[in-house]
C-alpha positions as a Markdown table, in Angstrom:
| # | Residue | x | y | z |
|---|---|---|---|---|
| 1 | Unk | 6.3 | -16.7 | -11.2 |
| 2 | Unk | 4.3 | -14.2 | -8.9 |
| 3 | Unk | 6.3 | -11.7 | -7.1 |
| 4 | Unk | 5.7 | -11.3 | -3.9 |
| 5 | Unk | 5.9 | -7.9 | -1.9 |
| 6 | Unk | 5.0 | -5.8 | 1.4 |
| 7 | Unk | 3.1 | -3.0 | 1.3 |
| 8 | Unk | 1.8 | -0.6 | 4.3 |
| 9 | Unk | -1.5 | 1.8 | 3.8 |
| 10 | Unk | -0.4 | 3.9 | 7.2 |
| 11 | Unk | 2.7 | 4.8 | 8.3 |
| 12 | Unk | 4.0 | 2.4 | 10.9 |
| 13 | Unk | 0.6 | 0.3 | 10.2 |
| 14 | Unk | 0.6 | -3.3 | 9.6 |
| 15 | Unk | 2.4 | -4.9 | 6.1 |
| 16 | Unk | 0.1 | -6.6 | 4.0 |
| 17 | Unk | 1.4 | -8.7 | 1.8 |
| 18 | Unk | 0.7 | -7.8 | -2.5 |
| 19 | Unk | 1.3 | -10.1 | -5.3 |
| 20 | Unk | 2.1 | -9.1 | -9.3 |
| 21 | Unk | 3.5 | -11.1 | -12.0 |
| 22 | Unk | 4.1 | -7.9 | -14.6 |
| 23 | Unk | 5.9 | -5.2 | -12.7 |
| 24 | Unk | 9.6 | -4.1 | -11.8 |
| 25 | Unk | 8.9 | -2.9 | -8.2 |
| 26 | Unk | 11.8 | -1.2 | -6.2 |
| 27 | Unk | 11.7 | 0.3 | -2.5 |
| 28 | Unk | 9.8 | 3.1 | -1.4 |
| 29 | Unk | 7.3 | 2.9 | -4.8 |
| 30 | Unk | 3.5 | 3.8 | -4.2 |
| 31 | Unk | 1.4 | 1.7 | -5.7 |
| 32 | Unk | -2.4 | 0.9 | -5.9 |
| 33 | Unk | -4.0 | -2.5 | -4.3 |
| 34 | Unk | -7.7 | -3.8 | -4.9 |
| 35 | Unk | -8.7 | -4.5 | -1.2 |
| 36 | Unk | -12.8 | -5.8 | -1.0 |
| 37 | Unk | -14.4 | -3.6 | -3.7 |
| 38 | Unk | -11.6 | -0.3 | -3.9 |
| 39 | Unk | -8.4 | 0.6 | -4.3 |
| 40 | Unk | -6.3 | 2.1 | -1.7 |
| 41 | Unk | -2.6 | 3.7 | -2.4 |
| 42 | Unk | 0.3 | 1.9 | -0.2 |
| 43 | Unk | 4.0 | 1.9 | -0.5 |
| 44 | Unk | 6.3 | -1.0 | -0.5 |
| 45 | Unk | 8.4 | -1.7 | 2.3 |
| 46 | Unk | 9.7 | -5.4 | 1.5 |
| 47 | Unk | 10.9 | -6.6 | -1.9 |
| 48 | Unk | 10.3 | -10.1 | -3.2 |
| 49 | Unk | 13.8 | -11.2 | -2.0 |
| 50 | Unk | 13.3 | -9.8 | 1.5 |
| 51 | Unk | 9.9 | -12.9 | 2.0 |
| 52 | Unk | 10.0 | -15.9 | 2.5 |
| 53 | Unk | 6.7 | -16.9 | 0.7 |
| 54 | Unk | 6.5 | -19.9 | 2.9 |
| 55 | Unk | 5.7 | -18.0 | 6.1 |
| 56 | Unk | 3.2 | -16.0 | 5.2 |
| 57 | Unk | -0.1 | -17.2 | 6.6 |
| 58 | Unk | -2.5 | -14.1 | 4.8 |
| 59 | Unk | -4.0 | -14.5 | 1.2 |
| 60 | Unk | -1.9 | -11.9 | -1.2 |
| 61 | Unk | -3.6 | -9.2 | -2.2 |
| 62 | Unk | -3.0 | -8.1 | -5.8 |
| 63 | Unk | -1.2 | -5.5 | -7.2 |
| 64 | Unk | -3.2 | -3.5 | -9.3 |
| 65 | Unk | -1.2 | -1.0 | -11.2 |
| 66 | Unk | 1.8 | 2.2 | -10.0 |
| 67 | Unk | 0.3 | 5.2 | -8.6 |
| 68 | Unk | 0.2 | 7.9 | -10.7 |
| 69 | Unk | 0.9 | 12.0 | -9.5 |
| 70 | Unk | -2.8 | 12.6 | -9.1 |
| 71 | Unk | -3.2 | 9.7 | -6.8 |
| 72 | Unk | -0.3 | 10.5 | -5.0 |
| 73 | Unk | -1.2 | 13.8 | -4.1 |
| 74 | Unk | -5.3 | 13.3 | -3.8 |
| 75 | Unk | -3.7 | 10.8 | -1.0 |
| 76 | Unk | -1.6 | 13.4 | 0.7 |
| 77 | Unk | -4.9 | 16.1 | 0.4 |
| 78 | Unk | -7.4 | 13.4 | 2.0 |
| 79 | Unk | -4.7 | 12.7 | 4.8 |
| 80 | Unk | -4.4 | 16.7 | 5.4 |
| 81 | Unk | -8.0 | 17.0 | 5.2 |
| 82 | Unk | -8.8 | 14.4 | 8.0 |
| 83 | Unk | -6.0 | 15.7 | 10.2 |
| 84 | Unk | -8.0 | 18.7 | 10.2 |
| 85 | Unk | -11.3 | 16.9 | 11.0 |
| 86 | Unk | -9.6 | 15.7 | 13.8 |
| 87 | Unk | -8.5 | 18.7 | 14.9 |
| 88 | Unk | -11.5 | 20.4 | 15.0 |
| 89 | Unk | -13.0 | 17.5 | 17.0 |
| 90 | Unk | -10.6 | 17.0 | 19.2 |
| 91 | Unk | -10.3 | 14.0 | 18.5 |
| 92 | Unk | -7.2 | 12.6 | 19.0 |
């Protein structure tokens, strides 16, 4: 059986919700999710024993493998590199 999990892409952003069948997920792991036609890094924030399958309304997006070091930190150098765009822009 599928497990079921949620996963956020922005901190204090909306959980999606992410199904695998082959992995041994634990709080707090980043992970890698095919959304439309590319993969975006998220963390989980719900366990499969935290859902109740039932409720959820959404179509589950799937799992596509952990993230590795190198995505982890070309995430953290995109995020400081926008923050910066912003900056200079002023926008807010």
């Amino acid at each position: 059986m599928d497990k079921v999990i949620g996963v956020r892409f922005t901190t204090a952003g909306p959980i999606d919700y992410c199904q695998s069948s082959d992995l041994d997920f634990g709080m707090g792991d980043y992970i890698i999710v095919r959304k439309k036609d590319s993969e975006y890094l998220g963390w989980i924030v719900l366990l499969n024993e935290q859902i109740n399958v039932s409720l959820i309304e959404q179509e589950f997006l799937q799992v596509e493998r952990f993230a590795t070091e190198d995505d982890i930190e070309n995430w953290r150098k995109q995020k400081k590199e926008a923050k910066k765009i912003l900056f200079v822009h002023k926008i807010y």
